[in-house]
C-alpha positions as MATLAB code, in Angstrom:
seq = 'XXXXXXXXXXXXXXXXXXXXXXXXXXXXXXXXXXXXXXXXXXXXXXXXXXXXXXXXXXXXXXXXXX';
ca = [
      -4.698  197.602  114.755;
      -2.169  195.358  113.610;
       0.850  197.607  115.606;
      -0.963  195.929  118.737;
      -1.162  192.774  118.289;
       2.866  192.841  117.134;
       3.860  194.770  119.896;
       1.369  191.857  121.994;
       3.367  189.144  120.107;
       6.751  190.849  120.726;
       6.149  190.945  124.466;
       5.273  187.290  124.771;
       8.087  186.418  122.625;
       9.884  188.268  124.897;
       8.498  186.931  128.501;
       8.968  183.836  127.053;
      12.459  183.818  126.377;
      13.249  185.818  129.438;
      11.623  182.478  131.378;
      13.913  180.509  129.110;
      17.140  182.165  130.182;
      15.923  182.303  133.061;
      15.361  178.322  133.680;
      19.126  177.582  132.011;
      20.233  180.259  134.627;
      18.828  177.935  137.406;
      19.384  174.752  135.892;
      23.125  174.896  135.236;
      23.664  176.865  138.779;
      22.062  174.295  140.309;
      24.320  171.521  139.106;
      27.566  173.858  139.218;
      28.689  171.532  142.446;
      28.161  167.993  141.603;
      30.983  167.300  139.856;
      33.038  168.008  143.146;
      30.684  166.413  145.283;
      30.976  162.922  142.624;
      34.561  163.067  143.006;
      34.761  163.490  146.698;
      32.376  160.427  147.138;
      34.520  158.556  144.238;
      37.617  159.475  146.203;
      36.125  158.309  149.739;
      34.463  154.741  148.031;
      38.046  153.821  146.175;
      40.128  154.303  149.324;
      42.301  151.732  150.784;
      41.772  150.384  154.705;
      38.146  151.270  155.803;
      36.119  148.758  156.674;
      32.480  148.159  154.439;
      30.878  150.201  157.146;
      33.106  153.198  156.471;
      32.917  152.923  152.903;
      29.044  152.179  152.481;
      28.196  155.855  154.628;
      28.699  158.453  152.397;
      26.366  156.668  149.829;
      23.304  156.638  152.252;
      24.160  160.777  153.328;
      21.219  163.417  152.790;
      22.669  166.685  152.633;
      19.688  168.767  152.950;
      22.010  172.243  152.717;
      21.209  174.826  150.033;
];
């Protein structure tokens, strides 16, 4: 009797930390591109001769690709 509840117990353990890895896994190849994307809109906002309208568009951009 008490063989099945461990082997229960090591198969949540398990799911759970499967689900865990799996979140990180997401989480950190999700943000994987901002730091270019921060320091092409840095590069664009600190540039010399546009005009305000020029340097105010990229902060208002949606980029709705995946």
């Amino acid at each position: 009797m008490n063989n099945k509840y461990l082997s229960i117990n090591v198969w949540i353990l398990l799911g759970v930390t499967i689900v865990l890895i799996l979140f990180t896994f997401i989480l950190v190849f999700h943000n994987e591109t901002i730091p270019n994307k921060i320091y092409q809109d840095r590069n664009n906002l600190l540039s010399v001769g546009k005009t305000a309208a020029e340097l105010i568009k990229p902060i208002g951009k949606i980029n709705l690709a995946l």
